[in-house]
N, C-alpha and C positions, 0 to 999 in steps of 0.2 A: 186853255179853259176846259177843254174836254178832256184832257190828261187827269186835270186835278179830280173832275167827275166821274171818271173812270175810276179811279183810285180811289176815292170814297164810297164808289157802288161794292167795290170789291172787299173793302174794310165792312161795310154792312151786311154783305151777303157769307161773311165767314161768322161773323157775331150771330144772322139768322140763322146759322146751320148748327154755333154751340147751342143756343135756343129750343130750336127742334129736336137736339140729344139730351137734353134736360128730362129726367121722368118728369112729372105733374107732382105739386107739393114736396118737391127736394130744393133746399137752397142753391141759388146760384151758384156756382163756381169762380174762385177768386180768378181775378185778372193773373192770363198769362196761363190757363191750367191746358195742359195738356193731357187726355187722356192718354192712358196706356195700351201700346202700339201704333199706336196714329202718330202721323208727322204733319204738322203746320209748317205753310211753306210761309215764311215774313215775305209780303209783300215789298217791290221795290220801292226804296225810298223812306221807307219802315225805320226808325229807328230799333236797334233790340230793345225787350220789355226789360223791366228794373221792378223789383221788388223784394220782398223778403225772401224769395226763393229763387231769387236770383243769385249764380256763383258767380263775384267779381274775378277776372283773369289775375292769376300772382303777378306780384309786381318783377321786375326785372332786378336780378341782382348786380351790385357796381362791385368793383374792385374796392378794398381798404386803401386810405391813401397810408406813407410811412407814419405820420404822426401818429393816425389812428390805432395802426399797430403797434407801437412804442408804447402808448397809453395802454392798448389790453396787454400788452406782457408786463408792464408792469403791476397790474393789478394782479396777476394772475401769482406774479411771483410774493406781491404784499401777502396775498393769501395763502399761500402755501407755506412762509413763515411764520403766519399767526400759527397755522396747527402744528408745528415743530416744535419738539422739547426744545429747551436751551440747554446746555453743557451741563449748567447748575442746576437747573431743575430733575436731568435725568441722575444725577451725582444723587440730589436727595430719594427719587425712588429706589433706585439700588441701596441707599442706606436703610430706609424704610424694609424692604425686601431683606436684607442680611438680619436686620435687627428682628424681625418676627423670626425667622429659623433661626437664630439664635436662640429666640427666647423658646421654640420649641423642644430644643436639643440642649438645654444649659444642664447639668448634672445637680445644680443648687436647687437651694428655695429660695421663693423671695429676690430671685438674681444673685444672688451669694455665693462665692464657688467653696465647696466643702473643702476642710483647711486638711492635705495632708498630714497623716503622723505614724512614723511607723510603731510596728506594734508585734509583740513577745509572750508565745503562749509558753510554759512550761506543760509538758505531761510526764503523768506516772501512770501506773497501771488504777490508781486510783480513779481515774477518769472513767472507766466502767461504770461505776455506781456513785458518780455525781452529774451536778447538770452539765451542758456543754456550754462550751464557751460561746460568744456571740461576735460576730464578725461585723464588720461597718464598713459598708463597700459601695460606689456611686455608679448609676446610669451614664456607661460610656467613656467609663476609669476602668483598666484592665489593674488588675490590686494581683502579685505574683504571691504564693504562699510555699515556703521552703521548711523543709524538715530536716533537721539534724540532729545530730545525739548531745551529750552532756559536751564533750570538748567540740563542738562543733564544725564534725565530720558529716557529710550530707546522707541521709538514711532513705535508703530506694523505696519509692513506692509500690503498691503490689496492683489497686485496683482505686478508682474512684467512684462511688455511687451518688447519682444526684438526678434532679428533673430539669431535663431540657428545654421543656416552655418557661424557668424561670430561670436559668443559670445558664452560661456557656463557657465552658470548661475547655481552653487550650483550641477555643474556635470551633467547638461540636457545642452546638444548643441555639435555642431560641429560632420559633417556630416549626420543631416537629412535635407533632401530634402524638406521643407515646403515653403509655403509660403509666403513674408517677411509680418512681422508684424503680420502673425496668430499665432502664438504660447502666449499665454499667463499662467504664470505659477502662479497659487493664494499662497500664505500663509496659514501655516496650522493657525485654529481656536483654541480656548481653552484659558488658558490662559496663553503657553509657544510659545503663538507666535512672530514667528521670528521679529527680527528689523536689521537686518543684513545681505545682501548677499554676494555670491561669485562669483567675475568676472574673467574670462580668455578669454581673445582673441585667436580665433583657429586659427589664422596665422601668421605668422613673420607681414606683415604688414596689420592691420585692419583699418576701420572707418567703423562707425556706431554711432546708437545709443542704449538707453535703455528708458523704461519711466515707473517711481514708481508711484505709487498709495499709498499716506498713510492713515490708519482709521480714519476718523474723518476729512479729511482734503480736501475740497470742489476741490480743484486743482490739478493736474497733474506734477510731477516734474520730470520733463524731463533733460538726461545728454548725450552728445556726448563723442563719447568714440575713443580714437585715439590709434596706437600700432604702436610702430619700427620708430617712429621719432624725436623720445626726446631719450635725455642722463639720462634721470629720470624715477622713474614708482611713481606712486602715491602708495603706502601702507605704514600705513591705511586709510582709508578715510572717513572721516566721517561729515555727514552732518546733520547741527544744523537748525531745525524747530520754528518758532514764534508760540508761546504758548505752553499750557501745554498739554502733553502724555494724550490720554485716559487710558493709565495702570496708571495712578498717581489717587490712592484715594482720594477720597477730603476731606478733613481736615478744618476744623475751627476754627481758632484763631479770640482769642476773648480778646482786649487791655482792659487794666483797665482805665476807662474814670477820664479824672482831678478831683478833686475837687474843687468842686467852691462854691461859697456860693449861689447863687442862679441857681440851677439847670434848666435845661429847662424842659417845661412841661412835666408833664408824660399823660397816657394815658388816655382816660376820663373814669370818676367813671362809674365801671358796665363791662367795656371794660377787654377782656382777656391779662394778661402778654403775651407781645411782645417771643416770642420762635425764639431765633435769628438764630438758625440750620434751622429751620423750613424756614426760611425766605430767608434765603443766598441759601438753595437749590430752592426756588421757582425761584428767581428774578435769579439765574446764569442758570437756565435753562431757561428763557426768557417769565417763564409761573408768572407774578406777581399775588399776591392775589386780593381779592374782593376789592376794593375801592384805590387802587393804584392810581397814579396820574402819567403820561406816564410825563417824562420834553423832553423839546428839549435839542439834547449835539449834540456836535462836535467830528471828532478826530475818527468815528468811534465808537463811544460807545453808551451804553444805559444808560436812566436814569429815576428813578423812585422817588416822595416822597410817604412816604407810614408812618401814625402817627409821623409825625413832623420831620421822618427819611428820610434820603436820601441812594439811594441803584443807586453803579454804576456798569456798565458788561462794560469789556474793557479786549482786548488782551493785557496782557504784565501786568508787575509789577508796581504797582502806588508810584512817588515819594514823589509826594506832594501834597495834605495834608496828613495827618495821620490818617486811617481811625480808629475806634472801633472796629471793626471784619472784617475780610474778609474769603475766602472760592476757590478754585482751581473749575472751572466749567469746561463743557464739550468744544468739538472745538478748546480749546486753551486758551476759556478765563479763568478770575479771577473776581471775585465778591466783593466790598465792602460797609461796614455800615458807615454813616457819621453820628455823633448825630444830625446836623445842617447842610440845604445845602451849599452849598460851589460854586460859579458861577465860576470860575477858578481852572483845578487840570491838573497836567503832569505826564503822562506814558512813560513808559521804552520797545520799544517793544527788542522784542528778537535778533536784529540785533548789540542793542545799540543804539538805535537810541531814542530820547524823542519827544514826541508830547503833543501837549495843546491839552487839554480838555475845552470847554466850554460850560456852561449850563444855561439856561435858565428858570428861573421859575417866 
């Protein structure tokens, strides 16, 4: 009995002393308040206080039994195959993935692949003073373009001009910052030089131009080049030049003249045999011997008598008459030997085209 009144005395005399720490006109203090620094000692017997600001002790953790663990991995594995593609499903984004960069990179319109076709420019020296030819070429189709003469012997190139932000010539262009029209790119020298380039347009849709320079060939041949508006691409392309290749040797043929019974004069006594090699290289390089006799001709050509011979330079292959020898000269042209003048003769230039010759002596 006095334990218990002891113990009560003591539970009132800690309440009278929060009491006495209380200012005057402050609300009481919730049950359980401890000020800051002060330590309440629980008396014994004391249950601890409970309330809102009470921290209950964590609870004690157990072990998983196996069952339990069987159940979380398999949960864990059900969920980590929902977020996994399936075979099929990554099969269609790769398809999805190829199909847009395809369709960035396609060279057509409309998904349409432009319909190869090769293609054949003739030139003459007429090409100076008409329009140029127009070329039809695809974003990402290299189109090769070759040059060759009338018999289609490959005729060297000397120089290419073109602009680099639109064209790329033989893998030089597209993306340098130059100038338009400074870039000029030469042909190697020797004798493996090229007759051939490689064109690509660096954008879906291109115009411009290019402009070839051939050896030997006084003119400029000039080509516009269009991209992504034809259903066509030009490859390969290749363009046929009036007269003959400076890589073509020149050769001499020499016809067996008729028989007749009375021959025409030969050369005066004392006078050296006529050396018809000798002769066909003077007069087709346009340098004649000593005592040549210059004729007037038409048609473009030259013409020479030179010991009772007639010697003619002309571009293109002669149809008519028949000469004795003739010889491949430089430029383009061709050289022939007539035993007797002839004031009427037709050439064949490299277009196809025939033109009269007429000469005057």
């Amino acid at each position: 009995m006095k334990r218990v009144l002891a113990s009560g005395f003591a539970v009132a005399a800690v309440w009278a002393t929060a009491a006495v720490a209380q200012a005057p006109g402050q609300p009481a203090p919730p049950p359980n308040f401890q000020p800051p620094g002060e330590t309440v000692r629980r008396p014994a017997g004391v249950p601890p206080a409970t309330g809102p600001l009470a921290t209950p002790p964590p609870p004690v953790p157990r072990a998983l039994t196996p069952a339990e663990l069987e159940e979380l991995r398999k949960r864990m594995i059900g969920g980590t195959q929902g977020m996994i593609l399936k075979p099929g499903e990554i099969q269609d984004v790769r398809r999805a993935v190829q199909d847009a960069q395809g369709a960035g990179n396609f060279p057509g319109r409309d998904g349409r692949m432009p319909r190869p076709e090769p293609r054949l420019l003739t030139v003459t020296q007429e090409v100076s003073r008409s329009a140029p030819e127009t070329l039809h070429l695809a974003y990402g189709v290299v189109s090769p373009i070759t040059f060759v003469d009338a018999k289609g012997a490959p005729w060297p190139i000397a120089s290419v001009a073109y602009d680099p932000r639109l064209f790329a010539q033989d893998g030089t262009g597209c993306g340098q910052d130059t100038t338009l029209g400074a870039t000029q790119v030469p042909a190697g020298a020797g004798a493996d030089r090229p007759a051939s380039i490689n064109l690509m347009p660096c954008r879906y849709d291109t115009w411009g131009n290019i402009l070839i320079r051939l050896e030997a060939v006084p003119y400029p041949i000039p080509l516009m080049v269009l991209s992504g508006q034809s259903e066509t691409v030009d490859i390969p392309v290749t363009v046929r030049v009036a007269g003959t290749s400076p890589l073509t040797p020149v050769k001499v043929v020499t016809a067996s003249a008729p028989v007749r019974k009375a021959g025409p004069p030969g050369p005066p006594r004392g006078a050296a045999p006529i050396d018809t090699t000798a002769l066909l290289h003077l007069f087709g390089a346009g340098t004649p011997p000593t005592g040549a006799q210059k004729l007037v001709a038409t048609g473009g050509a030259q013409a020479w008598l030179y010991r009772e011979r007639m010697y003619v330079r002309v571009q293109g292959d002669l149809v008519s008459p028949q000469p004795v020898a003739s010889a491949d000269a430089a430029s383009g042209y061709r050289i022939y030997e007539f035993l007797r003048p002839a004031s009427r003769l037709v050439a064949e230039r490299g277009d196809g085209a025939e033109t009269a010759i007429t000469i005057e002596f």
